[in-house]
N, C-alpha and C positions, 0 to 999 in steps of 0.2 A: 565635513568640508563645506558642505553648501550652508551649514548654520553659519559657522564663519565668515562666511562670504556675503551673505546677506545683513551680519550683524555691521559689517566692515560698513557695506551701501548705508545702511540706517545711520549709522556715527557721520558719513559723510553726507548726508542728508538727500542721498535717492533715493530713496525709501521710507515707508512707512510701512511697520510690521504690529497685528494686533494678535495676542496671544488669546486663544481661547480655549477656558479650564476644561476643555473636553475630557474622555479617555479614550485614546492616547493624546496629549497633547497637540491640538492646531494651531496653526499659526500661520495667516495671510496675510500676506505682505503685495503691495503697491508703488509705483512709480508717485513718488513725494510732487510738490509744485514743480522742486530744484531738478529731478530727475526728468519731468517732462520739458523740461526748459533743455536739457541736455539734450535729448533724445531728437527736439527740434533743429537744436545745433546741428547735430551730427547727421540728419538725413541727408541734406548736397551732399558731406561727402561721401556717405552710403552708397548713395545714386551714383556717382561718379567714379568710385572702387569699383562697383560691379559692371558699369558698359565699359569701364578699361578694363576688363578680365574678360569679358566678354560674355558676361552671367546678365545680361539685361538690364535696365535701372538705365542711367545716363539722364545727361541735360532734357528730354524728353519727358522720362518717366518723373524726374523733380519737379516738374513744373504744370505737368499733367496734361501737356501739350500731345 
């Protein structure tokens, strides 16, 4: 399931995964350029989801006021 899921991220370009001919198979995978471009999107409203839930983050902690 998690191979899956991270092959899905690679095709969609959040990821970058490097296979390494170990034994057993490894494989490290990375937040792509595209995936930190997202990740940046998405912190306000991170922040924002959790002081409205009341888990901490808010207008505060985004801004690091």
């Amino acid at each position: 399931m998690l191979t899956v899921w991270l092959r899905d991220l690679e095709a969609a370009g959040l990821v970058e995964c490097l296979v390494q001919p170990t034994i057993p198979v490894s494989i490290r995978c990375r937040l792509s350029a595209g995936g930190i471009d997202l990740r940046r999107a998405l912190q306000p409203i991170t922040h924002y989801a959790r002081w409205e839930s009341g888990d901490g983050g808010g207008p505060a902690a985004a801004t690091g006021s």
